[in-house]
MILUM-622706 format. One record per residue (C-alpha): x, y, z. Coordinates in steps of 0.25 Angstrom, whole numbers, padded with zeros to 4 digits, always signed. Layout:
N
XYZ ...
This chain:
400
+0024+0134+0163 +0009+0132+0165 +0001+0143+0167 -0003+0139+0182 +0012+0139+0184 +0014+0151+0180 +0003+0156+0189 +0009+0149+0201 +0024+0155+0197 +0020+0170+0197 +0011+0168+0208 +0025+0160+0217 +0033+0171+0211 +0024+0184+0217 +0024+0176+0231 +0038+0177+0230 +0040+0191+0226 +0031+0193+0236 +0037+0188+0248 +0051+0193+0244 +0045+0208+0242 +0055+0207+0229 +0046+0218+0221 +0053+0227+0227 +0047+0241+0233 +0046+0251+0222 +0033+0243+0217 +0029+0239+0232 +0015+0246+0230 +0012+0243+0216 +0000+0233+0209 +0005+0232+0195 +0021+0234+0199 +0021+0229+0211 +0020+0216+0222 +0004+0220+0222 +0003+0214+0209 +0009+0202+0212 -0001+0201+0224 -0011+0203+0214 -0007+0191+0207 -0006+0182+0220 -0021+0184+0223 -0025+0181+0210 -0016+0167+0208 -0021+0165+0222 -0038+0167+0217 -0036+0159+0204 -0023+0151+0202 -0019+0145+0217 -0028+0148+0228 -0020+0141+0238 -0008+0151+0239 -0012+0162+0247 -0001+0173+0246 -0008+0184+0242 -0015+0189+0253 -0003+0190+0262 +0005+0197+0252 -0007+0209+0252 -0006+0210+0265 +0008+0211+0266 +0008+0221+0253 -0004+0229+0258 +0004+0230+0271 +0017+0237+0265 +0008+0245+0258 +0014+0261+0261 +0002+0269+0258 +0008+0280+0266 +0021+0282+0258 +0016+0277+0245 +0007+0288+0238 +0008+0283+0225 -0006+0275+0221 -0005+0274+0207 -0010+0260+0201 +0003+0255+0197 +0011+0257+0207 +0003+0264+0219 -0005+0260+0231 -0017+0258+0220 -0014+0247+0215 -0013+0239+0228 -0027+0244+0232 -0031+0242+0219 -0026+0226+0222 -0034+0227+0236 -0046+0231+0231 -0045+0222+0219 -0042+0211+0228 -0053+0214+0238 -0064+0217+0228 -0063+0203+0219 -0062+0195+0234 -0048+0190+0233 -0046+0197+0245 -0055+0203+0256 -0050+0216+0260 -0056+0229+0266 -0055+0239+0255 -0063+0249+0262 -0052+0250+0273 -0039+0251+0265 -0045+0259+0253 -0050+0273+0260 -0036+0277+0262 -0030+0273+0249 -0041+0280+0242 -0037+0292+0247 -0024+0292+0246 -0025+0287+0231 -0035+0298+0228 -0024+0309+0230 -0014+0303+0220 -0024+0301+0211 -0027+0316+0211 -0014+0318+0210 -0012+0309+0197 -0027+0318+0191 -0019+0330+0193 -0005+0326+0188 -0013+0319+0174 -0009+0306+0180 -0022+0296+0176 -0013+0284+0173 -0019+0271+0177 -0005+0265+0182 +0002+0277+0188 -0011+0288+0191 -0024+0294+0193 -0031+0282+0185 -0027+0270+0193 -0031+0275+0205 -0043+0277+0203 -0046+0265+0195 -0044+0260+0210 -0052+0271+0217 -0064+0269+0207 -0068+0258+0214 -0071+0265+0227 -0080+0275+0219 -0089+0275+0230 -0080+0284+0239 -0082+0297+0237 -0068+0302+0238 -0064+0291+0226 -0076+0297+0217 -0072+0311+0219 -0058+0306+0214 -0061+0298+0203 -0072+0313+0198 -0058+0321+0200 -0052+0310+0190 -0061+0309+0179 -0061+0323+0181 -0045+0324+0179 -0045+0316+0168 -0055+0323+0159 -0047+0335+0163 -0034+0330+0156 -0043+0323+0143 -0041+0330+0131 -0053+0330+0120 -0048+0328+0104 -0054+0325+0092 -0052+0309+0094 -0058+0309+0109 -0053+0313+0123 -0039+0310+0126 -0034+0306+0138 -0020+0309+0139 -0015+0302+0152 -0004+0297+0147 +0012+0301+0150 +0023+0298+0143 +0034+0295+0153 +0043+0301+0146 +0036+0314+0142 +0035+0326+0151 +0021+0332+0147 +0008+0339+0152 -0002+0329+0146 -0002+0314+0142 -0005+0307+0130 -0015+0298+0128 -0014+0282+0130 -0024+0269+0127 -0018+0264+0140 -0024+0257+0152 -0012+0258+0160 -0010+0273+0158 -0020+0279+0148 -0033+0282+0144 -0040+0265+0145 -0037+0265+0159 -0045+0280+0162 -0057+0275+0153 -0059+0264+0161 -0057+0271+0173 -0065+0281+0169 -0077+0271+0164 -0075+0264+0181 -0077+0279+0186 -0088+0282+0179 -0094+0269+0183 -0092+0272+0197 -0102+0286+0193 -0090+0295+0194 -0087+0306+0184 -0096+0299+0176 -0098+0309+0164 -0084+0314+0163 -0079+0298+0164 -0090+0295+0152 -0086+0307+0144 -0070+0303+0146 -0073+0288+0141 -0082+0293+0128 -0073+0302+0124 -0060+0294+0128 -0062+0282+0120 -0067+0288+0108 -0050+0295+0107 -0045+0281+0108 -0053+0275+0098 -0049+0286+0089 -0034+0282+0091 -0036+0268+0088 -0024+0265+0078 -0025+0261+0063 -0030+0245+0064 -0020+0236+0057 -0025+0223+0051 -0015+0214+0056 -0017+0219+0070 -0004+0221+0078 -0004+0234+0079 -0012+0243+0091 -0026+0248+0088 -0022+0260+0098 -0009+0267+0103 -0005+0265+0118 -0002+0279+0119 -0005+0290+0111 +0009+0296+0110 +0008+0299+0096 +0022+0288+0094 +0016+0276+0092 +0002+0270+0091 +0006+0258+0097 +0002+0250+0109 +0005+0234+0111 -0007+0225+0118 -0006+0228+0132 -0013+0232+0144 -0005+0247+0147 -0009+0254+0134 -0016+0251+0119 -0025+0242+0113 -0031+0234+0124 -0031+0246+0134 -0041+0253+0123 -0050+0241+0122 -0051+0239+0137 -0056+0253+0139 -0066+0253+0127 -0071+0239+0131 -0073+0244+0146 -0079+0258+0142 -0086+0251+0131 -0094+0242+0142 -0097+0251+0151 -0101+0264+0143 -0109+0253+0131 -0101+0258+0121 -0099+0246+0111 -0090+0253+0102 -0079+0253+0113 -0080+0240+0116 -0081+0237+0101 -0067+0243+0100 -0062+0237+0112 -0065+0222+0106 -0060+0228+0092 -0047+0232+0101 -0045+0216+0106 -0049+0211+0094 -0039+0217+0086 -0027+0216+0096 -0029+0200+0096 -0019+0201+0084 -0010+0204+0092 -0007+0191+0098 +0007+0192+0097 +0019+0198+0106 +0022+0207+0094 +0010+0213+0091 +0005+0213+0105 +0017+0222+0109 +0020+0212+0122 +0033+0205+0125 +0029+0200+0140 +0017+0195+0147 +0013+0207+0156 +0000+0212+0159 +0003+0226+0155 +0008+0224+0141 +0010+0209+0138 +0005+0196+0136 -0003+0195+0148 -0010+0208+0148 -0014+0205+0134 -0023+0193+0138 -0026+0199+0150 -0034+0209+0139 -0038+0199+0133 -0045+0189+0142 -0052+0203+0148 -0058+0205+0134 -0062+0189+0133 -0070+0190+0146 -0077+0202+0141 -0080+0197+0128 -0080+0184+0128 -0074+0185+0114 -0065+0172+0111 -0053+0180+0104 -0051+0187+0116 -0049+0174+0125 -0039+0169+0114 -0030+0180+0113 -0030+0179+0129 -0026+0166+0128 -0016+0168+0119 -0008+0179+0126 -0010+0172+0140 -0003+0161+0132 +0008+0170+0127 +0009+0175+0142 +0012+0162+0146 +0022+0158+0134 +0030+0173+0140 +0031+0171+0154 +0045+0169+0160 +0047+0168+0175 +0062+0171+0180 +0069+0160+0186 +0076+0168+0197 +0068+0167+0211 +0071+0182+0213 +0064+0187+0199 +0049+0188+0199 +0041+0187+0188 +0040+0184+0173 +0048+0191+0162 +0041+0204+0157 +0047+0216+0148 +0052+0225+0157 +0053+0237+0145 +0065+0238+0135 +0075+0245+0147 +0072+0232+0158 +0067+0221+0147 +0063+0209+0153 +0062+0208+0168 +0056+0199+0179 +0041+0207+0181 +0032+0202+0192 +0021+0213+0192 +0007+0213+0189 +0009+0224+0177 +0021+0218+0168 +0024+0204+0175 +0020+0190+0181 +0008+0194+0191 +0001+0202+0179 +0004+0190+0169 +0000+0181+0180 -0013+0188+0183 -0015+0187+0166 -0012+0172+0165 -0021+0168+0177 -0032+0174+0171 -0031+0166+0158 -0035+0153+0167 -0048+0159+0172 -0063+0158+0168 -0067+0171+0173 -0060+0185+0170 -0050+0189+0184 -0051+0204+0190 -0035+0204+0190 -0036+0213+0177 -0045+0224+0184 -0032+0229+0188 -0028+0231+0173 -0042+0238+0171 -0045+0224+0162 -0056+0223+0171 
């Protein structure tokens, strides 16, 4: 199947879904789990690959409509109302849409302001499920004064629950699931740890917020990841720094959720805003290095999702060929959208959405649709591959 097919098949597919309302309620509100993503992908196949279908404008409307805010007080990135107002004003501020943000925002605000304090006070700064994903959103209405209040008392929390060592100031955000315990450990993790906060934490301080305690946490966060890179190996296969500082493994495969190209992202961003060439020295050092890991094994991938498979690895890449403009960055792009498309298997059953993606040792292989493990994330990947300019899609990743 040709890429423009394939394009034109998850795009079919998510109109379908859409209509029948097969993605079921539990994931009714949700961005990265739910049918927003997949509206997510409409507007973009819509802008870029076919501009004469035009389904995605009625399907907001609709799924704006049957929106609960009244009943659903849960506004976490994930699967909260965040992430469909992160959608609108993503939408709205790139001009794929013209929608008054100043009318639907004030009361969303507010309303995720108190969960957000209650994720500060429960340690909860995960990007996905807590305090951080929120207000990666509500940073960009800085100029509210409620908002820059919040974001002071956010900073302010996180400092609270750092811990100076020898090696640096540790973040330890992280919970094992598993683990009943007061503190967390700490993770080289966009999705849930301490990459996501630095650049959070550099948007803040930008916006003139908390500046000195923002700077102070970024200068003296780095510094402890850099000092737990791993033992470089000369064959290159193995991870330059743990996903998660658990004290079992200092393993972490190429993905977006924790690892190796969550540090270099964090270090290239803060290295650029802050001047500090030596991060983004290690950053480049960082992408450099992982090129050898081209293939399924050494990667640690088995399927092509944007949160840990193929098409999140090109996703890093390509981000990184824009910046740099460094040619080795644009091949390994190429080569992991290639093997993107050599993976992808769409079901043949009218009732199964989606393409097949590793659903975990207890489910395995399943049908997935969503923008974070399935078609419309991959779909978002492969139809940037065909552009000349980089596309804001990724923003939602932090990529941009």
């Amino acid at each position: 199947m040709k890429p423009n097919e394939i394009q034109a098949t998850i795009y079919k597919d998510m109109v379908a879904m859409l209509q029948q309302k097969s993605y079921g309620q539990e994931y009714a509100d949700s961005l990265f789990k739910g049918p927003w993503g997949a509206l997510f992908y409409l507007f973009y196949y819509e802008q870029y690959v076919d501009d004469t279908e035009n389904h995605a404008a009625t399907f907001m409307e609709k799924l704006y409509e049957e929106l609960d805010t009244e009943k659903n007080y849960a506004y976490s990135y994930c699967t909260g109302l965040t992430g469909p107002f992160w959608l609108l004003h993503h939408l709205n501020k790139h001009e794929f849409v013209d929608i008054d943000m100043d009318y639907l925002i004030p009361d969303f605000i507010t309303a995720a302001i108190l969960d957000s304090e209650a994720h500060i006070y429960s340690k909860n700064f995960d990007f996905l499920h807590g305090s951080a994903g929120i207000c990666n959103l509500l940073v960009a209405y800085a100029d509210r004064p409620e908002v820059r209040t919040h974001l002071e008392k956010f900073v302010a929390g996180l400092m609270d629950i750092s811990v100076m060592t020898e090696k640096g100031r540790s973040l330890p955000v992280f919970f094992m699931m598993e683990v009943k315990a007061d503190t967390g450990v700490d993770s080289f993790s966009l999705a849930h740890g301490s990459c996501s906060l630095l650049i959070l934490l550099l948007k803040i301080h930008q916006a003139g917020i908390a500046t000195d305690t923002c700077r102070q946490l970024v200068y003296e966060s780095i510094p402890f990841i850099m000092n737990h890179k791993n033992e470089v190996k000369e064959d290159g296969t193995t991870a330059l720094y743990p996903g998660i500082l658990d004290g079992e493994s200092d393993y972490s495969r190429l993905s977006w959720c924790y690892g190796d190209f969550n540090v270099a992202l964090a270090l290239w961003y803060c290295g650029k805003y802050f001047q500090e060439e030596k991060w983004k020295q290690e950053a480049l050092d960082i992408m450099h290095y992982s090129i050898k890991r081209d293939t399924d094994t050494t990667a640690g991938i088995v399927d092509t999702c944007l949160c840990h498979g193929s098409g999140g690895i090109a996703a890093f890449y390509r981000k990184f060929w824009y910046e740099t403009n460094d040619i080795a960055f644009y091949h390994s792009a190429e080569h992991w959208h290639n093997i993107t498309l050599d993976k992808l298997v769409f079901s043949e059953e009218a009732n199964v959405h989606g393409v097949r993606a590793w659903q975990g040792k207890d489910k395995q292989w399943e049908y997935c649709w969503d923008l974070l493990d399935g078609s419309c994330g991959v779909g978002l990947a492969l139809l940037s591959h065909d552009q000349q300019e980089p596309l804001p899609w990724d923003e939602f990743l932090l990529l941009s």
